[in-house]
mmCIF file of the N, C-alpha and C atoms, coordinates in Angstrom:
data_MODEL
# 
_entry.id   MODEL 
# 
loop_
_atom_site.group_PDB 
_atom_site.id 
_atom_site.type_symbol 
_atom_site.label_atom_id 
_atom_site.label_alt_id 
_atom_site.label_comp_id 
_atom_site.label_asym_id 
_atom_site.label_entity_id 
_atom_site.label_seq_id 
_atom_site.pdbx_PDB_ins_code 
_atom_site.Cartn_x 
_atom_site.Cartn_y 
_atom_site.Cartn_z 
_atom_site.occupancy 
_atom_site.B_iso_or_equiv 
_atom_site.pdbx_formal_charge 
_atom_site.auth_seq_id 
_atom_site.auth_comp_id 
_atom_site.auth_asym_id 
_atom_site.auth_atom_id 
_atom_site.pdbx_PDB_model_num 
ATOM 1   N N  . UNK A 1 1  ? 0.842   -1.178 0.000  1.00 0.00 ? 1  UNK A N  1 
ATOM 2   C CA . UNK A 1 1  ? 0.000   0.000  0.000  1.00 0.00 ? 1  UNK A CA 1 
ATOM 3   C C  . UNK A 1 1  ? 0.882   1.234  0.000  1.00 0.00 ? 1  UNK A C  1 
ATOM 4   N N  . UNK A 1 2  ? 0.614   2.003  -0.628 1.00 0.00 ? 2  UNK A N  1 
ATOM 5   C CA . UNK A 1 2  ? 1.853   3.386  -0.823 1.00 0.00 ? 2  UNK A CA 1 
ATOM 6   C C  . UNK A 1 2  ? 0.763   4.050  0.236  1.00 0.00 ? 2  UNK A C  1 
ATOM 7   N N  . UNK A 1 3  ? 1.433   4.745  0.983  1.00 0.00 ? 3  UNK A N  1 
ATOM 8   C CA . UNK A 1 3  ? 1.044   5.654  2.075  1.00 0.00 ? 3  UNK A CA 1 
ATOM 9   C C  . UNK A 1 3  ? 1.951   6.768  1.534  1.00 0.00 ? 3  UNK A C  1 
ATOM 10  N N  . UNK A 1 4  ? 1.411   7.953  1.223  1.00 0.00 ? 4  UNK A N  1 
ATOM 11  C CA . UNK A 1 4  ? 2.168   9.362  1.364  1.00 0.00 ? 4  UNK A CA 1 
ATOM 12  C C  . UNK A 1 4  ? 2.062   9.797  2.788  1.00 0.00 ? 4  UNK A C  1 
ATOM 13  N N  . UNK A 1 5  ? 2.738   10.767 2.904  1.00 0.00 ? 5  UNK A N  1 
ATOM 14  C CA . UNK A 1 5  ? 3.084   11.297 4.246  1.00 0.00 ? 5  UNK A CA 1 
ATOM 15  C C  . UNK A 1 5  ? 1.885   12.376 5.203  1.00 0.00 ? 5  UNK A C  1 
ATOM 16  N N  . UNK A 1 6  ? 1.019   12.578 3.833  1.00 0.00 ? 6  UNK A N  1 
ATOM 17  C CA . UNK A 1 6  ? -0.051  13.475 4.049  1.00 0.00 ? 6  UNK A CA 1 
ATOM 18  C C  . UNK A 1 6  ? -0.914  12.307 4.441  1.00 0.00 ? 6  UNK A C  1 
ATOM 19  N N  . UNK A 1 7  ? -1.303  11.461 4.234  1.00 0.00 ? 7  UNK A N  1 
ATOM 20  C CA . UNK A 1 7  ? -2.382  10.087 4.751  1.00 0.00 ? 7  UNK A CA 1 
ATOM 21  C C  . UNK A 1 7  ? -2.062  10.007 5.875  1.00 0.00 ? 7  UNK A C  1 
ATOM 22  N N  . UNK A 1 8  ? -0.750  9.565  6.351  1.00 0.00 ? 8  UNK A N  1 
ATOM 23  C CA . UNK A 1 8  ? 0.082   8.981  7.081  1.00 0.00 ? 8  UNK A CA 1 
ATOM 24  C C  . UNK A 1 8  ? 0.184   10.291 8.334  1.00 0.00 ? 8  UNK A C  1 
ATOM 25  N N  . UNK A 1 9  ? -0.338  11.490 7.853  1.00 0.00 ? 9  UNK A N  1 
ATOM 26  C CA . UNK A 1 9  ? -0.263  12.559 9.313  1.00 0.00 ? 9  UNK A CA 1 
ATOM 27  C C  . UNK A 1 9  ? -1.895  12.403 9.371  1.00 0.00 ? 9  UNK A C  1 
ATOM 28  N N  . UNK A 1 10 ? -2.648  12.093 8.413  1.00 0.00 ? 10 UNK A N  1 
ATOM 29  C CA . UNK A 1 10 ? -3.990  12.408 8.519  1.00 0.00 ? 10 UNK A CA 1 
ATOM 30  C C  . UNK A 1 10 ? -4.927  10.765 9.526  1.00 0.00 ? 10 UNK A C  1 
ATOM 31  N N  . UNK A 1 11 ? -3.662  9.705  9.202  1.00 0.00 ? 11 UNK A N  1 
ATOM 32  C CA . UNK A 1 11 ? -4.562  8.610  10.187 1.00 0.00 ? 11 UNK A CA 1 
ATOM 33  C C  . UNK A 1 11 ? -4.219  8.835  11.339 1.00 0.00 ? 11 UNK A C  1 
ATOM 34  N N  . UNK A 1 12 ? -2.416  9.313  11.684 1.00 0.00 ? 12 UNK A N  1 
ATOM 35  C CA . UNK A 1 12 ? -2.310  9.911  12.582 1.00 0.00 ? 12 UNK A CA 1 
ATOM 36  C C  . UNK A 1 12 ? -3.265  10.565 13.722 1.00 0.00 ? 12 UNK A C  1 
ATOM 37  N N  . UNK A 1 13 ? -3.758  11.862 12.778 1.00 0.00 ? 13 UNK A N  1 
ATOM 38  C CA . UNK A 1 13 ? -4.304  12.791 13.719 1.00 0.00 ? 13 UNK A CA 1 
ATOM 39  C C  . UNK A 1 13 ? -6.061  12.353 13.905 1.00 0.00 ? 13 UNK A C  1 
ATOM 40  N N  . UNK A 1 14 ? -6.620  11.562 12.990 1.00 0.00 ? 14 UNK A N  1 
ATOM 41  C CA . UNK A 1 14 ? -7.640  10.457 13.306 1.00 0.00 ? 14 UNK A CA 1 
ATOM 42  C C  . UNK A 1 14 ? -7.717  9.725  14.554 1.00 0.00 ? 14 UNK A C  1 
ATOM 43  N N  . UNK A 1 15 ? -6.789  9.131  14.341 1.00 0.00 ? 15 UNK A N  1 
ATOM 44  C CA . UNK A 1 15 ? -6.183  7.982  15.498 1.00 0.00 ? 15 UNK A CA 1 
ATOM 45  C C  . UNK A 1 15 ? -6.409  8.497  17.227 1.00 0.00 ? 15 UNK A C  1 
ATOM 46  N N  . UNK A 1 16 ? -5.784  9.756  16.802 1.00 0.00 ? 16 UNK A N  1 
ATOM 47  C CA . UNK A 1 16 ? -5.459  10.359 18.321 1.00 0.00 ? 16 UNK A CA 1 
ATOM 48  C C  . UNK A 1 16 ? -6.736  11.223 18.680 1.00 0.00 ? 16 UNK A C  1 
ATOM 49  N N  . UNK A 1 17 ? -7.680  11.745 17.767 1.00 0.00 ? 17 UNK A N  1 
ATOM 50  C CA . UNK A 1 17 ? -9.049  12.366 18.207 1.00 0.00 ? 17 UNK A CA 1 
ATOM 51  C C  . UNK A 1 17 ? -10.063 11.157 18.497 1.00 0.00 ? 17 UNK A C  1 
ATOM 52  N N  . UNK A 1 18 ? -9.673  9.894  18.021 1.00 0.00 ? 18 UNK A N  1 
ATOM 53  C CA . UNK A 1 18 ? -10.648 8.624  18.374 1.00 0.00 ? 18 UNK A CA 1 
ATOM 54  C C  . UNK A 1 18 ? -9.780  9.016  20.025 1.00 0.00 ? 18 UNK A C  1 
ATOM 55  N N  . UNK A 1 19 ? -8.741  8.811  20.114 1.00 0.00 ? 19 UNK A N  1 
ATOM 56  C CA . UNK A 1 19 ? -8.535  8.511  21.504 1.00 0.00 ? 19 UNK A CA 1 
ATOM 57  C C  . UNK A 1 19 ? -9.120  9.377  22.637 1.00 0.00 ? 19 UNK A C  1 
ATOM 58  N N  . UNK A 1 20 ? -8.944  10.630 22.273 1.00 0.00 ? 20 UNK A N  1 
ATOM 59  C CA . UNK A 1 20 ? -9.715  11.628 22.991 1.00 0.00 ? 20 UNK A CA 1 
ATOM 60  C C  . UNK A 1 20 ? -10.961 11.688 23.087 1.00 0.00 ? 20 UNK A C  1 
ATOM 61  N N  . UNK A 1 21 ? -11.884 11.565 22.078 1.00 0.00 ? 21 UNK A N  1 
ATOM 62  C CA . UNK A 1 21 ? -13.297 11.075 22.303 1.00 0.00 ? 21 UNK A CA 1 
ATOM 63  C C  . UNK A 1 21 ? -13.323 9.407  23.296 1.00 0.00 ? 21 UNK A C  1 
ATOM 64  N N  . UNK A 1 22 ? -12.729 8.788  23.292 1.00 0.00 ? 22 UNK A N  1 
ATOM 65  C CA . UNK A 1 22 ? -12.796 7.436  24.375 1.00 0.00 ? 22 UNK A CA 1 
ATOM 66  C C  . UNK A 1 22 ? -12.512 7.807  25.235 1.00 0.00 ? 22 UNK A C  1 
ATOM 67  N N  . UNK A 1 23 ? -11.768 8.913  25.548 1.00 0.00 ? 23 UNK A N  1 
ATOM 68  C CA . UNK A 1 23 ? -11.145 9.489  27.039 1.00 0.00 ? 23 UNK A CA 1 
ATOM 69  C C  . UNK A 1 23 ? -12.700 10.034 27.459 1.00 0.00 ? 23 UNK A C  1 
ATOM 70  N N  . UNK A 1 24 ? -12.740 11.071 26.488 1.00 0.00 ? 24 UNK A N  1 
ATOM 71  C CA . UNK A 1 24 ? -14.177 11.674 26.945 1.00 0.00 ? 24 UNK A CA 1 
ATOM 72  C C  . UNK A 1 24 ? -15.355 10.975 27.725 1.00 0.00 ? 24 UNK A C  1 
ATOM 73  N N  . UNK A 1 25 ? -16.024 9.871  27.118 1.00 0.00 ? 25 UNK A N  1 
ATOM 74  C CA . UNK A 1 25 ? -16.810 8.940  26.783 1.00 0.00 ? 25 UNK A CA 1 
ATOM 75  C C  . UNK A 1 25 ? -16.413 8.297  28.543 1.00 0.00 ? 25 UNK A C  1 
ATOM 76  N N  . UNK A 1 26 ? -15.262 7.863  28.495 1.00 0.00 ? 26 UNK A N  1 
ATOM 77  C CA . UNK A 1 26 ? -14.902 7.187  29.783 1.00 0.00 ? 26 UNK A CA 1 
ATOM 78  C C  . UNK A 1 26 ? -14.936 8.152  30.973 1.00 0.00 ? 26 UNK A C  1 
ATOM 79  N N  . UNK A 1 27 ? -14.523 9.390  30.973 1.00 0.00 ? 27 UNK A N  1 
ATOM 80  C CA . UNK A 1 27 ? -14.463 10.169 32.222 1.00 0.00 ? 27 UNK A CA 1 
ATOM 81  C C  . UNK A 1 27 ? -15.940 10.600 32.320 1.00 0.00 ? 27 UNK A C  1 
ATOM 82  N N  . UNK A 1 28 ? -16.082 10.921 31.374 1.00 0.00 ? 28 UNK A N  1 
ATOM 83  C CA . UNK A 1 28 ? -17.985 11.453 31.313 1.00 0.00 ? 28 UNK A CA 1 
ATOM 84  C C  . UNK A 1 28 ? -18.951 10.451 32.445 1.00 0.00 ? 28 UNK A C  1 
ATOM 85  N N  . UNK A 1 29 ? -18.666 9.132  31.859 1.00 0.00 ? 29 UNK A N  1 
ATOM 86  C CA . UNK A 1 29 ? -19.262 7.993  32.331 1.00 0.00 ? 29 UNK A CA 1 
ATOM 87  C C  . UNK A 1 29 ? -18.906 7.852  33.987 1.00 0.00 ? 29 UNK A C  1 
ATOM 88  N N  . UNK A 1 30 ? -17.536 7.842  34.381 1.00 0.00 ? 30 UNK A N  1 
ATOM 89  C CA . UNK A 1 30 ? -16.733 8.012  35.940 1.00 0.00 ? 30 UNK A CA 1 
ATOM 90  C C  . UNK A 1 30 ? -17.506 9.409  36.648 1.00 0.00 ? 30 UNK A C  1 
ATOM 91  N N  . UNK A 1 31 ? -17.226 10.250 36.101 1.00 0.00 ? 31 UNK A N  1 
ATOM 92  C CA . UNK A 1 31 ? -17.975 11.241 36.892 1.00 0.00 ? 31 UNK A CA 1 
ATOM 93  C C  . UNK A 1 31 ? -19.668 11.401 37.082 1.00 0.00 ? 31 UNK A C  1 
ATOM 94  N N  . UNK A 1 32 ? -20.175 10.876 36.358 1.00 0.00 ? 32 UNK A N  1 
ATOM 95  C CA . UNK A 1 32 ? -21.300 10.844 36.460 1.00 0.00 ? 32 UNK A CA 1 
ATOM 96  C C  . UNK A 1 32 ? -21.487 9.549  37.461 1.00 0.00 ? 32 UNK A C  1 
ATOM 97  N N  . UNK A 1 33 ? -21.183 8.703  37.547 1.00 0.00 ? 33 UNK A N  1 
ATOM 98  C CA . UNK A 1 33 ? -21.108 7.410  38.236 1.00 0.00 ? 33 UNK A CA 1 
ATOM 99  C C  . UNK A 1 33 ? -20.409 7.796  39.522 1.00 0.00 ? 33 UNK A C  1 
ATOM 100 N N  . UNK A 1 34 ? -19.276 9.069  39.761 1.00 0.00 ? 34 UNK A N  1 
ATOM 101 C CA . UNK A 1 34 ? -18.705 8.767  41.154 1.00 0.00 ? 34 UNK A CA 1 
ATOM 102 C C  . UNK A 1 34 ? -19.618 10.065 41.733 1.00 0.00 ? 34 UNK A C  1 
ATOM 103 N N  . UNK A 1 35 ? -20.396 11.016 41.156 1.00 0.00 ? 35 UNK A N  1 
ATOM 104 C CA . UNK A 1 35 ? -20.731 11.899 41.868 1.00 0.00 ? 35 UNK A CA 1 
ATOM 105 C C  . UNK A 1 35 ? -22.417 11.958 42.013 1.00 0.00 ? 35 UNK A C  1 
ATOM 106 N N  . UNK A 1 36 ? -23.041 11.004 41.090 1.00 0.00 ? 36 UNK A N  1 
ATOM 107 C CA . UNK A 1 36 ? -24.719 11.028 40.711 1.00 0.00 ? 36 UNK A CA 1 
ATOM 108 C C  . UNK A 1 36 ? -24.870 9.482  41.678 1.00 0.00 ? 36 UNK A C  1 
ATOM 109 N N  . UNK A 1 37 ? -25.681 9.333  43.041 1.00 0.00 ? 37 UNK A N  1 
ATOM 110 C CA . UNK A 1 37 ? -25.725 8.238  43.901 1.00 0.00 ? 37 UNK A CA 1 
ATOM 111 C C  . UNK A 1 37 ? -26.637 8.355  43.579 1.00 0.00 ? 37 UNK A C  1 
ATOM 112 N N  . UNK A 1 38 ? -27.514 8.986  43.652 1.00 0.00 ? 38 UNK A N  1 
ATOM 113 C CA . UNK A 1 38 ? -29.466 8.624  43.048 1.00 0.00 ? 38 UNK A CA 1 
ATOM 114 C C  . UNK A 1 38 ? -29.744 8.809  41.713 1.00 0.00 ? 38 UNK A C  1 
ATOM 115 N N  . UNK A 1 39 ? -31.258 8.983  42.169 1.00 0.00 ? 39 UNK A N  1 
ATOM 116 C CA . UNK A 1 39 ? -31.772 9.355  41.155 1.00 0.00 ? 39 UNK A CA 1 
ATOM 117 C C  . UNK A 1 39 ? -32.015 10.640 40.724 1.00 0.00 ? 39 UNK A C  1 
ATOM 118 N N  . UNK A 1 40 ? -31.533 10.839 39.467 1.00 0.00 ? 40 UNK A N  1 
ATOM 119 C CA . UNK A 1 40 ? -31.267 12.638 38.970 1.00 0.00 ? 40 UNK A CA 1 
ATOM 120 C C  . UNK A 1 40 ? -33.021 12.964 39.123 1.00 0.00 ? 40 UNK A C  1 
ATOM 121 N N  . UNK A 1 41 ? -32.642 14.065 39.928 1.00 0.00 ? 41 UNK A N  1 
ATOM 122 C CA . UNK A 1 41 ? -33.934 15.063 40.171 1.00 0.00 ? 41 UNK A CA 1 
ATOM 123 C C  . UNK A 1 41 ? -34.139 16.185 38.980 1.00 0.00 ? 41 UNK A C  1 
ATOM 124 N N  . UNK A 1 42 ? -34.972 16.688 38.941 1.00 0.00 ? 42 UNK A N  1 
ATOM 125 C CA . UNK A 1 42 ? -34.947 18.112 38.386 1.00 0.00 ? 42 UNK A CA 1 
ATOM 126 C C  . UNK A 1 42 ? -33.545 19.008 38.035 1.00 0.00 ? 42 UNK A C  1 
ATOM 127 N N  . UNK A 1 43 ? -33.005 18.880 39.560 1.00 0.00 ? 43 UNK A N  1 
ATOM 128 C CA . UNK A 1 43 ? -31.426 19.707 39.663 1.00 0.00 ? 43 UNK A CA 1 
ATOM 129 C C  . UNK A 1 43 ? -30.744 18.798 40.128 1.00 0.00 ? 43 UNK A C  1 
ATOM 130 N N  . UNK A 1 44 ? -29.299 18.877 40.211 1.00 0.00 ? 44 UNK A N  1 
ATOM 131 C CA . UNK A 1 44 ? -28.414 18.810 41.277 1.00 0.00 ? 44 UNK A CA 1 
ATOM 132 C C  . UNK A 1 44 ? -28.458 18.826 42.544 1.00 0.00 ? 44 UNK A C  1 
ATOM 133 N N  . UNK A 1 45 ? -28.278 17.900 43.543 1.00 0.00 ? 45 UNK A N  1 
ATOM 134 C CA . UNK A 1 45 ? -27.742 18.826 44.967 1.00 0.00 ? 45 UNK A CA 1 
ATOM 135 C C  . UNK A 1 45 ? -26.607 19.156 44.900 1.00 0.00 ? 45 UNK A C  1 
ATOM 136 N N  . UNK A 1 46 ? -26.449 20.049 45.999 1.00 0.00 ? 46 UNK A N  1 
ATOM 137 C CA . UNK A 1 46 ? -24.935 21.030 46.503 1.00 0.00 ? 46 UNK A CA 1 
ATOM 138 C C  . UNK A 1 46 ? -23.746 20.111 46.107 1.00 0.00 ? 46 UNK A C  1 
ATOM 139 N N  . UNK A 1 47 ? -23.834 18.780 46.935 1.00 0.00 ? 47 UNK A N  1 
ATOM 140 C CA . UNK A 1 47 ? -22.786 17.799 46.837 1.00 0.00 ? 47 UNK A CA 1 
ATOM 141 C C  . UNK A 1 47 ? -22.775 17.048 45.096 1.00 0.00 ? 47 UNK A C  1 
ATOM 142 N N  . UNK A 1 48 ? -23.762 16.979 44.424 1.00 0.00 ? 48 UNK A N  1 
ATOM 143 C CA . UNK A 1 48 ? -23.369 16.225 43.338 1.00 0.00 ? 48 UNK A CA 1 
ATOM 144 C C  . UNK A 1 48 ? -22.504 17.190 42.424 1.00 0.00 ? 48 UNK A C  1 
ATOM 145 N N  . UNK A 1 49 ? -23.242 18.683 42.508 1.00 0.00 ? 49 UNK A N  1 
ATOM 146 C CA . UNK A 1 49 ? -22.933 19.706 41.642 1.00 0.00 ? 49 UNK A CA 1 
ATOM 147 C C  . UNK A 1 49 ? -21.108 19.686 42.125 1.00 0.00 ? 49 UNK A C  1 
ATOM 148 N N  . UNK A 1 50 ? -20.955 19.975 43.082 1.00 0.00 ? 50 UNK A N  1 
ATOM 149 C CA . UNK A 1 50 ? -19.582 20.180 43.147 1.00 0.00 ? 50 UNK A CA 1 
ATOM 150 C C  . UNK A 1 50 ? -18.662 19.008 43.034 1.00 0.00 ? 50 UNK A C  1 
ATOM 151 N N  . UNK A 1 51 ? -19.568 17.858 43.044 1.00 0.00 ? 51 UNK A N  1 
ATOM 152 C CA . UNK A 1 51 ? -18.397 16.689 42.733 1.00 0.00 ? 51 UNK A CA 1 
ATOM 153 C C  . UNK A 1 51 ? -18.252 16.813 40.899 1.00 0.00 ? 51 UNK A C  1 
ATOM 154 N N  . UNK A 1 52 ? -19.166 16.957 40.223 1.00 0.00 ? 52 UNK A N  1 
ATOM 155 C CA . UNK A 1 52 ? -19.109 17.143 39.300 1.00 0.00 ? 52 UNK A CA 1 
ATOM 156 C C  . UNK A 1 52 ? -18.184 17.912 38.149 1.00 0.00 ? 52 UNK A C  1 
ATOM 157 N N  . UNK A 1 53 ? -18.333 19.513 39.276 1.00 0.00 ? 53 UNK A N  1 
ATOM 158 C CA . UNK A 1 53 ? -17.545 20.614 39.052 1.00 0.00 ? 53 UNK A CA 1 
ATOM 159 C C  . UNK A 1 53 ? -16.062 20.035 38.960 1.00 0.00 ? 53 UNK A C  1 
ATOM 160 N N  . UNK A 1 54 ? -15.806 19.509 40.013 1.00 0.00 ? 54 UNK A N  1 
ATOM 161 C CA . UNK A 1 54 ? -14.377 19.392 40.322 1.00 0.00 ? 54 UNK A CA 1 
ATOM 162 C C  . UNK A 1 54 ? -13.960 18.074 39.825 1.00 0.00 ? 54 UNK A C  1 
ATOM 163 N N  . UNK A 1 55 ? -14.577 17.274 39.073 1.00 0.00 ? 55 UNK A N  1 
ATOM 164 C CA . UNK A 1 55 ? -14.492 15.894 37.775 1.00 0.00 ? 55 UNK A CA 1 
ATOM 165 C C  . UNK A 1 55 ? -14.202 16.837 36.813 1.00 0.00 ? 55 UNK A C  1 
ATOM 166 N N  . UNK A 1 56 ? -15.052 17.804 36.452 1.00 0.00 ? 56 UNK A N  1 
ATOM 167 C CA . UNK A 1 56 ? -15.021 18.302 35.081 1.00 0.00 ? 56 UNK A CA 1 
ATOM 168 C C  . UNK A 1 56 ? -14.141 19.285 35.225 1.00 0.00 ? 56 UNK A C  1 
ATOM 169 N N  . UNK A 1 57 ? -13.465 19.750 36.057 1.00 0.00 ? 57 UNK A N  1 
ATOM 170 C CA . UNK A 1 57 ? -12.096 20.679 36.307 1.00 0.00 ? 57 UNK A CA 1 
ATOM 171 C C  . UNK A 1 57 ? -11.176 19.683 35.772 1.00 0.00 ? 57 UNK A C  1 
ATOM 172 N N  . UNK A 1 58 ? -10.805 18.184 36.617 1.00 0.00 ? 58 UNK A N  1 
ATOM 173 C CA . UNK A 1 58 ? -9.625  17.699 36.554 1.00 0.00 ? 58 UNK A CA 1 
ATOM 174 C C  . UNK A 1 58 ? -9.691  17.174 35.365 1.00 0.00 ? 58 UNK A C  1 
ATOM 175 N N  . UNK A 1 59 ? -10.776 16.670 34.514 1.00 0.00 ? 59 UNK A N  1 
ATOM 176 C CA . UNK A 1 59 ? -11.043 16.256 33.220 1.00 0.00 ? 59 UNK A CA 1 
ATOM 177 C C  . UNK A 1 59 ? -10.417 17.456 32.260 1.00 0.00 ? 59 UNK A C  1 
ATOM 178 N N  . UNK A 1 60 ? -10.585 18.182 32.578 1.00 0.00 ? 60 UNK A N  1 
ATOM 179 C CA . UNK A 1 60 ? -10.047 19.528 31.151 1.00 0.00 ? 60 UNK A CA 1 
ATOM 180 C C  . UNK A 1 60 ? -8.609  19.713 31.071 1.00 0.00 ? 60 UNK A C  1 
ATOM 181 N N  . UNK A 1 61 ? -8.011  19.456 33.239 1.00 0.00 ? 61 UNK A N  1 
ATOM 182 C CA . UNK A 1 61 ? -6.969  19.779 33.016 1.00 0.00 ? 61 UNK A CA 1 
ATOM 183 C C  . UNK A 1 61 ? -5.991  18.664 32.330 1.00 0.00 ? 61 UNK A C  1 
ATOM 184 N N  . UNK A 1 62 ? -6.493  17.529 32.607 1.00 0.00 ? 62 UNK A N  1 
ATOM 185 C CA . UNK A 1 62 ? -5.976  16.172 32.009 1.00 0.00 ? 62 UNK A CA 1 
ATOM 186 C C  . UNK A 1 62 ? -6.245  16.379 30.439 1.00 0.00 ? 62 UNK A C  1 
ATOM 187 N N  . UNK A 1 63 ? -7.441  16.940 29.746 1.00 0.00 ? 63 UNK A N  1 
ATOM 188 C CA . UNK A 1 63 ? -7.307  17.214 28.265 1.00 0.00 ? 63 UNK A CA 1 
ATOM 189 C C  . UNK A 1 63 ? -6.255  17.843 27.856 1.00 0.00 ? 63 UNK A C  1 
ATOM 190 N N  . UNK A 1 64 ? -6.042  19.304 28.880 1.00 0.00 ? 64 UNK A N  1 
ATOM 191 C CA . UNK A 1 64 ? -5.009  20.184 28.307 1.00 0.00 ? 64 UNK A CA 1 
ATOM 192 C C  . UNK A 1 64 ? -3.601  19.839 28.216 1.00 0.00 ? 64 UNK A C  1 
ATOM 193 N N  . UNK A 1 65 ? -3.373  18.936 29.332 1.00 0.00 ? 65 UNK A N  1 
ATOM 194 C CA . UNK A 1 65 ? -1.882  18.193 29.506 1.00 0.00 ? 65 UNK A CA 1 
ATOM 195 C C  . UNK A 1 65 ? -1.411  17.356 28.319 1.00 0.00 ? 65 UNK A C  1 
ATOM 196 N N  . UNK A 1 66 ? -3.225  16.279 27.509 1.00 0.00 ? 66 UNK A N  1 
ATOM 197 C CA . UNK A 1 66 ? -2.713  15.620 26.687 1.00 0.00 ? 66 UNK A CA 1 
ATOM 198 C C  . UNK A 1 66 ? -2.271  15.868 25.359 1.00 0.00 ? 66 UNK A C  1 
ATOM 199 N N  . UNK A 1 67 ? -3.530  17.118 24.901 1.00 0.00 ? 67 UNK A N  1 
ATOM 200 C CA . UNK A 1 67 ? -3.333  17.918 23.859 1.00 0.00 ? 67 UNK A CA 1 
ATOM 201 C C  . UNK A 1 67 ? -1.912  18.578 23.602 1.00 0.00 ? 67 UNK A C  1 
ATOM 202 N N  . UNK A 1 68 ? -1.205  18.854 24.662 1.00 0.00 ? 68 UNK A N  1 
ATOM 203 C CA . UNK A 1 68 ? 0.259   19.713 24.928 1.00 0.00 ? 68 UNK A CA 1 
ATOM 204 C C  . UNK A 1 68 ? 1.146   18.547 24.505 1.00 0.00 ? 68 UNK A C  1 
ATOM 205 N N  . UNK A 1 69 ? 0.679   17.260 24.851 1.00 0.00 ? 69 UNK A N  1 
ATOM 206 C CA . UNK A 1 69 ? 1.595   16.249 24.698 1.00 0.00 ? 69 UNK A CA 1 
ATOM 207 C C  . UNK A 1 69 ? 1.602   15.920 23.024 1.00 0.00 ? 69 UNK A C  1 
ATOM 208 N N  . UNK A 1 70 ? 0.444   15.935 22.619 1.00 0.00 ? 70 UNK A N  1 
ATOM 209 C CA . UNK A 1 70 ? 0.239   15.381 20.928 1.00 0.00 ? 70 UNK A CA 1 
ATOM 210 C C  . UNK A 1 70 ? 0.393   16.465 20.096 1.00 0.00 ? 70 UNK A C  1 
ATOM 211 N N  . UNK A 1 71 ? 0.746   17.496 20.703 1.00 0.00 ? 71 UNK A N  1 
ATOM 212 C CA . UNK A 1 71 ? 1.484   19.064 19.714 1.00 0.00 ? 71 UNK A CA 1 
ATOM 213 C C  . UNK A 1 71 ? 2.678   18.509 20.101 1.00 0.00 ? 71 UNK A C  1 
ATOM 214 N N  . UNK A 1 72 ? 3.392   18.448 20.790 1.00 0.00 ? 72 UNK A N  1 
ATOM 215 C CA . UNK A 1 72 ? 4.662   18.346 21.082 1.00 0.00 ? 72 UNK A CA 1 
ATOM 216 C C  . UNK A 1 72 ? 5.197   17.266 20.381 1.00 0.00 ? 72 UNK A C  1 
ATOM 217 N N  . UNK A 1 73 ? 4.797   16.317 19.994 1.00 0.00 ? 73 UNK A N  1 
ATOM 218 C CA . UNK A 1 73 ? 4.763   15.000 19.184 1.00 0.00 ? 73 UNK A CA 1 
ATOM 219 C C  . UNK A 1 73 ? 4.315   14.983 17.717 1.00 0.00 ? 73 UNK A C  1 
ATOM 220 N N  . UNK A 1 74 ? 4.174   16.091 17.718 1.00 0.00 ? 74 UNK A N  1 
ATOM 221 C CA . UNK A 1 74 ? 3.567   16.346 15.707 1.00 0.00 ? 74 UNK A CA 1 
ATOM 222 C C  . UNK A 1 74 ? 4.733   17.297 15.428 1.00 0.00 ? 74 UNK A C  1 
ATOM 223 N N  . UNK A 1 75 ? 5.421   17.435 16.577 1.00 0.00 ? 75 UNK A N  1 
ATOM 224 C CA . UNK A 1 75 ? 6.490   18.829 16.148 1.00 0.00 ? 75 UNK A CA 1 
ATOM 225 C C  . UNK A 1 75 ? 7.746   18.382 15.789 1.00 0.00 ? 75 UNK A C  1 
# 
């Protein structure tokens, strides 16, 4: 199979947005599972909202770390 180099950055960068959507998909699923114990009401309580908050803090900062990592690796 001849692969040019333009395919070959393009399954690349495929490859690695599948991975990030499975990251997504998986933390989405963890936080909702470590911070939702009942049954979702109308709202939030105090405690789910902020477990949530602070899932979806460490989730972005873990995006931003990986994204830094897969620029740094295309460079």
């Amino acid at each position: 199979m001849d692969s040019s180099p333009e395919l070959q950055r393009f399954l690349e960068q495929e490859k690695q947005k599948a991975m990030v959507s499975e990251m997504v998909g998986k933390l989405t699923s963890e936080c909702w599972d470590k911070c939702i114990t009942g049954t979702p009401g109308s709202k939030f309580s105090s405690s789910e909202s902020s477990c949530l908050t602070n899932c979806a803090q460490r989730y972005m900062e873990l995006s931003m770390h990986i994204m830094k990592k897969f620029q740094s690796m295309q460079h």
